[in-house]
N, C-alpha and C positions, 0 to 999 in steps of 0.2 A: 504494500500500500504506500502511495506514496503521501510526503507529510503534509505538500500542500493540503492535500483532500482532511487535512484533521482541523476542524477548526476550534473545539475548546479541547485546551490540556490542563492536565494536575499532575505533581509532583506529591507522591505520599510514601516516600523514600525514608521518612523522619516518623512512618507510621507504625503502628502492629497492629494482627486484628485482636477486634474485629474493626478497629478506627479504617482502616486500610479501605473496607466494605463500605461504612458509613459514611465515609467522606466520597468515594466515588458513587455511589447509589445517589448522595443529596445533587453532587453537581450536573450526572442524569436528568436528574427532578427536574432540573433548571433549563434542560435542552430539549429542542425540538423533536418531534419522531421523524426520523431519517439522520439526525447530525451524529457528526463521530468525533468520540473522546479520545484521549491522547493520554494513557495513564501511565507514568514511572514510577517502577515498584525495585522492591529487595526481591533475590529469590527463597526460596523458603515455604514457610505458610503463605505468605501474600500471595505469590503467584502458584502455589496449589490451589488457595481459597476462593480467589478474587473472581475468574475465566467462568468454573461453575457456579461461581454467588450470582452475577448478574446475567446470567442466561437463566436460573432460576427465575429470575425476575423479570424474562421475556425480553432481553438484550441479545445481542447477536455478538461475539466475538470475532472481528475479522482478521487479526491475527496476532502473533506474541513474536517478538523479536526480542532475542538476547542483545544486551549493548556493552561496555568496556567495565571489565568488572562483574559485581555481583549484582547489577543492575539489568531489570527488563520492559519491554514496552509493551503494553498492551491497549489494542485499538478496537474500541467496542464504538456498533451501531446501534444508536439510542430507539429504540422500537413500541 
């Protein structure tokens, strides 16, 4: 995916869950159906937890990229 197409991002790198869920779920709230989030996470729990948390919640995952480090992206379709 490319990054132009993301147009809101969050950093919850400084999180743990379940804050990790909470905070990406509320900035969801706040977007459109069809817009696509930009979320940088730890690996670990967050990114086991996060991919299945908001597709629970009828979000679409379109994809997960490793980045430098222990850090990941993940770009969810707000649905």
């Amino acid at each position: 995916m490319d990054d132009t197409q993301s147009k809101e991002k969050i950093d919850i790198t400084d999180y743990i869950c379940p804050m990790t869920f909470v905070k990406t779920k509320l900035k969801l709230e706040q977007m459109e159906r069809g817009e696509v989030l930009e979320v940088r996470l730890c690996e670990g729990e967050p990114l086991s937890n996060l991919p299945r948390s908001v597709e629970q919640e009828g979000h679409r995952v379109l994809s997960i990229e490793k980045e430098e480090g222990r850090y990941h992206k993940v770009i969810i379709e707000r649905c």
